[in-house]
DSSP file (Angstrom, degrees, kcal/mol; ACC not computed):
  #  RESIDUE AA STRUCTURE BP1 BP2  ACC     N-H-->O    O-->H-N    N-H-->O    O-->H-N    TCO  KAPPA ALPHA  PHI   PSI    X-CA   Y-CA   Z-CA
    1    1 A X              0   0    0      0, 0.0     2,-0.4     0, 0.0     3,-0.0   0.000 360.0 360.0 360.0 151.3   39.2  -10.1    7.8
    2    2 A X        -     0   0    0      0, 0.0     0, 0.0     0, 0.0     0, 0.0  -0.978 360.0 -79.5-152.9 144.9   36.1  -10.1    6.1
    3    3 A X        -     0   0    0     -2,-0.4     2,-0.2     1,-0.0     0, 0.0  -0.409  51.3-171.6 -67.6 137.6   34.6  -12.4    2.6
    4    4 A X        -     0   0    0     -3,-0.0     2,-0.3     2,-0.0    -1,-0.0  -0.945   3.7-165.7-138.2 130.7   36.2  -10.8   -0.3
    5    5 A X        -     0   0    0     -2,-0.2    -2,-0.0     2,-0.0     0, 0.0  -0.972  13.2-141.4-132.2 139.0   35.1  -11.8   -3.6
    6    6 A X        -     0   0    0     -2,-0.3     2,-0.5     2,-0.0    -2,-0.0  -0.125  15.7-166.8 -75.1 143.1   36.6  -11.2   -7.0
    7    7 A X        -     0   0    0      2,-0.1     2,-0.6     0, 0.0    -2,-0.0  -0.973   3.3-162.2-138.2 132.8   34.3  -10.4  -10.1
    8    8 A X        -     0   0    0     -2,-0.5     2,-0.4    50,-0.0    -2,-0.0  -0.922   3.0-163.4-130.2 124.8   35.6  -10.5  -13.6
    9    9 A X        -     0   0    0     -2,-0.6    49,-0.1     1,-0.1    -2,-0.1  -0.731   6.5-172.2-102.2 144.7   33.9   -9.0  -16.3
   10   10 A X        +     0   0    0     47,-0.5    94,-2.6    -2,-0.4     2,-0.3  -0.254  55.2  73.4-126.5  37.7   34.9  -10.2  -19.3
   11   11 A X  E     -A  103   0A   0     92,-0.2     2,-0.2    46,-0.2    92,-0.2  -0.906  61.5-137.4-137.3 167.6   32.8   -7.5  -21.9
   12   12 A X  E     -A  102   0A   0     90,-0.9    90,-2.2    -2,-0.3     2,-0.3  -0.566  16.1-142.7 -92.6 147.6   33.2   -4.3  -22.7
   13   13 A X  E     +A  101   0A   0     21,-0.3    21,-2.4    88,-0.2     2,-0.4  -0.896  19.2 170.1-133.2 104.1   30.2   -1.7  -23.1
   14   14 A X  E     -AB 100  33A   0     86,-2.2    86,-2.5    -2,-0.3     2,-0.4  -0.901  23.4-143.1-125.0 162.6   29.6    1.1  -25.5
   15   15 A X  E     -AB  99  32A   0     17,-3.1    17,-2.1    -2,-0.4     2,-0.3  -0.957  13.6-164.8-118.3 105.6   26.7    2.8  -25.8
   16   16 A X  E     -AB  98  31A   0     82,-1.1    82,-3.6    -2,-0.4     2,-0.8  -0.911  22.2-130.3-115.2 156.2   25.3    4.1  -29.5
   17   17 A X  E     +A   97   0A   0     13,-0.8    12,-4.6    10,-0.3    80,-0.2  -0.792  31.3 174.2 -71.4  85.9   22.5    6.7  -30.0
   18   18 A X  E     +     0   0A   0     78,-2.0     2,-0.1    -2,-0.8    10,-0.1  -0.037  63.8   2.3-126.1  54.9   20.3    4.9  -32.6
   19   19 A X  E     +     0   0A   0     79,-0.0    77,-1.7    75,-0.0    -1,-0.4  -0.183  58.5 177.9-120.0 150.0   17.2    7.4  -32.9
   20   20 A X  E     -A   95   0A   0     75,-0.2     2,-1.4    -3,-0.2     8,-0.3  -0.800  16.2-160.2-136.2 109.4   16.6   10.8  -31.2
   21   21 A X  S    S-     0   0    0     73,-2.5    72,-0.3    71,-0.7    73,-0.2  -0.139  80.5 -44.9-101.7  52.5   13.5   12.7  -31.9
   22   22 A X  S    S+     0   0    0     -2,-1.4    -1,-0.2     4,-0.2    71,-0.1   0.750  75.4 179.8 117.8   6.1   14.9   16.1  -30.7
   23   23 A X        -     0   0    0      3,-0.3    71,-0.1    70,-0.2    -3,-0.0   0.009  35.6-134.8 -58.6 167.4   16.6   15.4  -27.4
   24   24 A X  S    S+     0   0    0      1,-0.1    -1,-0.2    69,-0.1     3,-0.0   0.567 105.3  25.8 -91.3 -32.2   18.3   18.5  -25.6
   25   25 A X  S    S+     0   0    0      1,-0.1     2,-0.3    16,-0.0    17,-0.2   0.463 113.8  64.0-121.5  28.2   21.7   15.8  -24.9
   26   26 A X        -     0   0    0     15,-0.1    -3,-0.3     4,-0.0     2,-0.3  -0.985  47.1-177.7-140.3 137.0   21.6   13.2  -27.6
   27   27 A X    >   -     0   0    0     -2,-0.3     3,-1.6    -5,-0.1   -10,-0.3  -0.971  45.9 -97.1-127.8 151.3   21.9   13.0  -31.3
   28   28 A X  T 3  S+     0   0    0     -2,-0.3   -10,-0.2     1,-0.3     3,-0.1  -0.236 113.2  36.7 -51.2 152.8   21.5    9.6  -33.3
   29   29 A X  T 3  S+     0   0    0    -12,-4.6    -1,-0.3     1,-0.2   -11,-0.1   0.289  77.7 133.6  93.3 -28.7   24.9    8.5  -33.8
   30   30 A X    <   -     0   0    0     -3,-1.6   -13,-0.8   -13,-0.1     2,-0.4  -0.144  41.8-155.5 -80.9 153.9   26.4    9.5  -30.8
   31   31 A X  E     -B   16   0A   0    -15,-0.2   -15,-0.2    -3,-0.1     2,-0.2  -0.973  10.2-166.4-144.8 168.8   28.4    6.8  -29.4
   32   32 A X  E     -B   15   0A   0    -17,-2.1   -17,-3.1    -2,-0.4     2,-0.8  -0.968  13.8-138.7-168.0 111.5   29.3    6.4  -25.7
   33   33 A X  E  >  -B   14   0A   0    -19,-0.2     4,-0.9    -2,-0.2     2,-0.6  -0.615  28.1-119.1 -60.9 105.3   31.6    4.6  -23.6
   34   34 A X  T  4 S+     0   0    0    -21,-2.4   -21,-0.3    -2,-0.8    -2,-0.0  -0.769  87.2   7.6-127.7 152.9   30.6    3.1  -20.4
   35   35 A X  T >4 S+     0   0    0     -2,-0.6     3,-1.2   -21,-0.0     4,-0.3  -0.959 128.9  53.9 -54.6  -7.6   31.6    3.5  -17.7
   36   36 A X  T 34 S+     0   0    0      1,-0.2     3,-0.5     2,-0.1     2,-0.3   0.855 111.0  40.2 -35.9 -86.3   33.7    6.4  -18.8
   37   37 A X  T >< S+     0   0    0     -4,-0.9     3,-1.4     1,-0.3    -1,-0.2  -0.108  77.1 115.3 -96.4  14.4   31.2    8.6  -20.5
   38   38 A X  G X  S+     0   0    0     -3,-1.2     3,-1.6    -2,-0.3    -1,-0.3   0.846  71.2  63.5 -69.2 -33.2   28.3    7.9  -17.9
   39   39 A X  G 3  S+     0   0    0     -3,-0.5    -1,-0.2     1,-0.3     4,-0.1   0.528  96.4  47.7 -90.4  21.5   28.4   11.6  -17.0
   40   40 A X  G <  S+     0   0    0     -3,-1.4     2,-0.6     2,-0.1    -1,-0.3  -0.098  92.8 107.3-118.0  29.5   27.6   13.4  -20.0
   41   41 A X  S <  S-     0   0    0     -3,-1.6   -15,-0.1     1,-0.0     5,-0.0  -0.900  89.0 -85.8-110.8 143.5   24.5   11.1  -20.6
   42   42 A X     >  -     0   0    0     -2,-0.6     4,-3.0   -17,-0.2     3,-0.3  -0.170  38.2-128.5 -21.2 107.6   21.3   12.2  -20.1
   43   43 A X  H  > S+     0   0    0      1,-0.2     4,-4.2     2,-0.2    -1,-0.2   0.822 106.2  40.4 -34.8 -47.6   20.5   11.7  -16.5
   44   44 A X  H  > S+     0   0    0      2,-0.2     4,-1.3     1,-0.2    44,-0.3   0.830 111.3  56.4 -88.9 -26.6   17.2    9.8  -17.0
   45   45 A X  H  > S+     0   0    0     -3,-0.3     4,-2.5    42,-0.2     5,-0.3   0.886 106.6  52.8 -53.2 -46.8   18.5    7.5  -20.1
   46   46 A X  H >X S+     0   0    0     -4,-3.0     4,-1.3     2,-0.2     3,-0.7   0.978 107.1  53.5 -64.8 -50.9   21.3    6.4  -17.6
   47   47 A X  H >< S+     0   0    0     -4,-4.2     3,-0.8     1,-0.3     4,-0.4   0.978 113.2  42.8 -41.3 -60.4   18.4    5.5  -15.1
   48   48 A X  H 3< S+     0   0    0     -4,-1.3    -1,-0.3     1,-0.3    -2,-0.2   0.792 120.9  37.9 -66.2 -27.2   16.6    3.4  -17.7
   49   49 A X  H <X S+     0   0    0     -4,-2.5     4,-2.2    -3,-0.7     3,-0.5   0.764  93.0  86.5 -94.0 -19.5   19.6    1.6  -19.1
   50   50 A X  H XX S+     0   0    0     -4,-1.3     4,-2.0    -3,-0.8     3,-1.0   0.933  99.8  40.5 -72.5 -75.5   21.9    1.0  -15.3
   51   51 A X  H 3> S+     0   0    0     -4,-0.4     4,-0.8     1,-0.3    -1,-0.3   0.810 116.7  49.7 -56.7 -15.1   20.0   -2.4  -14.6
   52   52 A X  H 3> S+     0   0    0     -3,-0.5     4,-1.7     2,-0.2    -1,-0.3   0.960 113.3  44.3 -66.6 -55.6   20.1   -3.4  -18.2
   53   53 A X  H <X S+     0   0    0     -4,-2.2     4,-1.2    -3,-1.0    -1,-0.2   0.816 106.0  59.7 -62.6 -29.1   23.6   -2.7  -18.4
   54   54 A X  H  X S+     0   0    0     -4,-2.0     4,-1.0    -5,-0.2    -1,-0.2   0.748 109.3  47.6 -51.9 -34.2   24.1   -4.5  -14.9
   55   55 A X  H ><>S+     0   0    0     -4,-0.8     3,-1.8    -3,-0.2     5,-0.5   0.982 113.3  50.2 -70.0 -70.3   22.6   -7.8  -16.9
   56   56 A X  H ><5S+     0   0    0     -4,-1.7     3,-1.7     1,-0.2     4,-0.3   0.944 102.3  55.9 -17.1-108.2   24.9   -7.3  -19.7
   57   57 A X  H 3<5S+     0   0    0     -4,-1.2   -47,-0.5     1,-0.3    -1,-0.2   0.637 108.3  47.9   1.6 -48.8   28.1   -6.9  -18.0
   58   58 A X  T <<5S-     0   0    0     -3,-1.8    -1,-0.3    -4,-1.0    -2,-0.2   0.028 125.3 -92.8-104.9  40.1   27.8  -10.2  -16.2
   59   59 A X  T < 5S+     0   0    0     -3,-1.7     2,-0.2     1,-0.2    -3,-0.2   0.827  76.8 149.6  52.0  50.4   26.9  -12.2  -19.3
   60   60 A X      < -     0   0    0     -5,-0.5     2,-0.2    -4,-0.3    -1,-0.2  -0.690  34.1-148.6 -93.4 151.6   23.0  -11.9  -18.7
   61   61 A X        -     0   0    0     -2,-0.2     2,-0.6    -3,-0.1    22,-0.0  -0.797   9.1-131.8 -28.8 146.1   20.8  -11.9  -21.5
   62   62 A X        -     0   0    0     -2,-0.2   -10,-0.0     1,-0.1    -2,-0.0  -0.935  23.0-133.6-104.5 133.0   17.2  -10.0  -21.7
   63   63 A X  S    S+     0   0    0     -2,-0.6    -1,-0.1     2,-0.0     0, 0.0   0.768  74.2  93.2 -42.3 -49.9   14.5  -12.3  -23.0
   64   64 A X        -     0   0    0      1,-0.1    -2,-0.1     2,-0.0     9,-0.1   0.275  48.6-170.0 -52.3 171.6   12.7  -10.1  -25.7
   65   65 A X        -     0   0    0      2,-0.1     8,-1.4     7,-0.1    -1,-0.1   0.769  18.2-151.2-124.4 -52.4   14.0  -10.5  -29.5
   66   66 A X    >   -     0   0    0      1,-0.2     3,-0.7     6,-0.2     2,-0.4   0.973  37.6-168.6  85.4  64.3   12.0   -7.5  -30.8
   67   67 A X  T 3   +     0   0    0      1,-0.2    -1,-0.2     5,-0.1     3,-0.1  -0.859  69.4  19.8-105.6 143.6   12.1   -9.9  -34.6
   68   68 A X  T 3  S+     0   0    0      1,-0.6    -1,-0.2    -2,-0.4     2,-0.2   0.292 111.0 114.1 102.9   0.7   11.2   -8.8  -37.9
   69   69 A X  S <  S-     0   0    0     -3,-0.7    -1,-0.6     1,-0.1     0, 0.0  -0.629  83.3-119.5 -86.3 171.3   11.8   -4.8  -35.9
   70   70 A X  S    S+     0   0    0     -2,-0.2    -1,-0.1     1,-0.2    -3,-0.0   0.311 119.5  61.8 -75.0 -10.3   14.5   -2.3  -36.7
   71   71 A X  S    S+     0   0    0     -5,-0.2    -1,-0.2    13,-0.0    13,-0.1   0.058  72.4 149.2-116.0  14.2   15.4   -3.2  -32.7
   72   72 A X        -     0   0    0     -4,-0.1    -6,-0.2    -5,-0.1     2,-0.1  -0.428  43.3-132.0 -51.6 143.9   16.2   -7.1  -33.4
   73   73 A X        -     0   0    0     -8,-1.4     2,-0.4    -7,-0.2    10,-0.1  -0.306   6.4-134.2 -65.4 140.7   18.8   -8.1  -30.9
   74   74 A X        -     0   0    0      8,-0.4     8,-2.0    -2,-0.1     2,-0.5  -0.946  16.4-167.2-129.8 130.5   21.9  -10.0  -31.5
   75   75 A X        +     0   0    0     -2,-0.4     2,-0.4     6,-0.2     6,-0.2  -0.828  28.3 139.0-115.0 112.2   22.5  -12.5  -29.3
   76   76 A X    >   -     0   0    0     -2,-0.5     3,-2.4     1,-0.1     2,-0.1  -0.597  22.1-175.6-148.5  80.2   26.1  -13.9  -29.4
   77   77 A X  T 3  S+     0   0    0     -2,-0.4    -1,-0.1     1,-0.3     4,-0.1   0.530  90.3  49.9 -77.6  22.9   27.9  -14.7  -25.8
   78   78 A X  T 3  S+     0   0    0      2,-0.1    -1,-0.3    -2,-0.1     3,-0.0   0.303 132.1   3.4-118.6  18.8   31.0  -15.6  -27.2
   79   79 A X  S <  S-     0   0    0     -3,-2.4    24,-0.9    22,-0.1     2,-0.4  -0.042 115.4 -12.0-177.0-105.4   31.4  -12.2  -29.6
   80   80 A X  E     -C  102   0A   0     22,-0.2     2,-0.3   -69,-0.0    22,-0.2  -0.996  49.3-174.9-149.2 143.2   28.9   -9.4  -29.5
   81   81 A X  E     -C  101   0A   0     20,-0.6    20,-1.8    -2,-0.4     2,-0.4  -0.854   7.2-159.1-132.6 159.8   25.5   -8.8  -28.2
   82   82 A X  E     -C  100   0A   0     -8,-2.0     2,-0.4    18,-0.3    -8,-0.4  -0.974   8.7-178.5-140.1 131.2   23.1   -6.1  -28.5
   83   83 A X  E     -C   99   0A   0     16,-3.6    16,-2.5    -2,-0.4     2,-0.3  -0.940  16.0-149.1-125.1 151.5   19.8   -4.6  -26.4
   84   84 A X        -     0   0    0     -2,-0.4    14,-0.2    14,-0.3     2,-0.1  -0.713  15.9-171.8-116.5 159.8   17.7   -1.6  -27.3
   85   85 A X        -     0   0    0     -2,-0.3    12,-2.1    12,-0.2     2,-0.3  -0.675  18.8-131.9-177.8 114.3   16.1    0.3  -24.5
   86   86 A X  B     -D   96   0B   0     10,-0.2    10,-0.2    -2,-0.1     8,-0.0  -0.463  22.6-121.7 -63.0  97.5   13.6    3.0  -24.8
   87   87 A X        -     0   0    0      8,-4.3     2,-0.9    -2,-0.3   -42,-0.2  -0.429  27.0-114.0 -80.7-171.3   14.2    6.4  -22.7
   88   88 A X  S    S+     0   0    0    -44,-0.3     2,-0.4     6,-0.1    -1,-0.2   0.166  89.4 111.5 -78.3  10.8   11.0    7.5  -19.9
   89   89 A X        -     0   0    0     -2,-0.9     6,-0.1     6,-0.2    -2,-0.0  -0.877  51.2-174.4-116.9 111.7   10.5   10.6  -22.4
   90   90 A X        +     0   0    0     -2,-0.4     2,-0.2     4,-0.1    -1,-0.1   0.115  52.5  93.3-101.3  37.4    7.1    9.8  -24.0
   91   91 A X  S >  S-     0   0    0      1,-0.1     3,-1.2     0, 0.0   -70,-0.2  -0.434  97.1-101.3-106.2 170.8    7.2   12.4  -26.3
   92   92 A X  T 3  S+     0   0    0      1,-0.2   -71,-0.7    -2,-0.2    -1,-0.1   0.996 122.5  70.1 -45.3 -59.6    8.6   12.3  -30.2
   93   93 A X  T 3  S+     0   0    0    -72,-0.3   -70,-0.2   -73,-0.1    -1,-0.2   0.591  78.3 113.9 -56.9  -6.6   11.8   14.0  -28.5
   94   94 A X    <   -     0   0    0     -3,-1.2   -73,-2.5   -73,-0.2     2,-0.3  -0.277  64.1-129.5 -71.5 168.3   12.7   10.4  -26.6
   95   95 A X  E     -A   20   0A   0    -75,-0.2    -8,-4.3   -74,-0.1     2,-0.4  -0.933   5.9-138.8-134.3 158.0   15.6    8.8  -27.6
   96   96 A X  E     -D   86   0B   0    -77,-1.7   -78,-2.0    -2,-0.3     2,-0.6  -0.918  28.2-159.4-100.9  98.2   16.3    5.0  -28.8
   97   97 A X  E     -A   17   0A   0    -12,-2.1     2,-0.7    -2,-0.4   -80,-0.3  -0.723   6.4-147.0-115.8 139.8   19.8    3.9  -27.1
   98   98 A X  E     -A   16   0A   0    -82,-3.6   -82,-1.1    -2,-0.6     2,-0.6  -0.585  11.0-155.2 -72.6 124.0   21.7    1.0  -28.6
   99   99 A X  E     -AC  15  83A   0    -16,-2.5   -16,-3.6    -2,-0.7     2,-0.4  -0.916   7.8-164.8-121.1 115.0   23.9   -1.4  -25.9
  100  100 A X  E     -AC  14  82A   0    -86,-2.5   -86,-2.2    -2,-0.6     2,-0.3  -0.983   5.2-165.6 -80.2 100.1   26.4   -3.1  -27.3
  101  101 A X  E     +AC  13  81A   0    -20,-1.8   -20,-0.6    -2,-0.4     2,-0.3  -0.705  13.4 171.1-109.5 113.8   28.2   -6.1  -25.4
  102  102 A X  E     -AC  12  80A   0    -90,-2.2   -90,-0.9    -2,-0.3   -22,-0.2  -0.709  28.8-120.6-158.2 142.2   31.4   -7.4  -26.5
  103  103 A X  E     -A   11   0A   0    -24,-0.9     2,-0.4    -2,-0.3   -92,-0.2   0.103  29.0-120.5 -75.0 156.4   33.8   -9.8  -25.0
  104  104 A X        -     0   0    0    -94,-2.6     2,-0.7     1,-0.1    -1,-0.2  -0.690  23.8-112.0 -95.4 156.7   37.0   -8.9  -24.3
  105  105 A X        -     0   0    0     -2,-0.4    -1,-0.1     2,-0.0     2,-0.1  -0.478  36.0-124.8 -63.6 108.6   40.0  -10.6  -25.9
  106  106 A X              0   0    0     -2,-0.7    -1,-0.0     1,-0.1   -96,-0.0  -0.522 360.0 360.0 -85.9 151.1   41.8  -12.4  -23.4
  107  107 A X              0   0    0     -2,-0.1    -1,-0.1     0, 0.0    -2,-0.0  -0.294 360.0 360.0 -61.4 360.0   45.8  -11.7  -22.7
């Protein structure tokens, strides 16, 4: 017998595409389930988003606000929240991914 502990997440996560300047797997727009749809994402976006999404998941906020940008935040823990997050590709071709938080309806 061994500690077992129970975790319940109580959001949901999709994943939108909100710029690409040219990626080889992403077009703005693209929208993306996760975990589902983690294997058709660009390997090195999924790196850059995993701990972000990790925050997310368990009702974390990320500090920045990004106001008065095109990447303002919504911060809303009873409804829907949103993070922007940049990928390592420092070329025009990087791509801008939207994270979307939203609680689930409980049963």
């Amino acid at each position: 017998m061994g500690y077992q502990r129970k975790v319940i997440m109580g959001y949901t996560i999709e994943l939108e595409i909100y710029e690409s300047g040219g990626c080889g797997y992403h077009k703005a727009g693209d929208k993306l389930k996760y975990p589902e749809d983690r294997g058709i994402m660009c390997p090195w976006l999924l790196d850059s988003v995993s701990s972000m999404i990790r925050v997310l998941r368990y009702g974390g906020t990320l500090p920045w606000k990004y106001e008065g940008t095109p990447y303002e935040k919504e911060i809303d823990p009873d409804g829907t929240t949103t993070e922007f997050v940049r990928c390592p590709d420092p070329t025009s071709s990087g791509v801008v991914l939207k994270i979307i938080r939203k609680k689930k309806e409980e049963k």
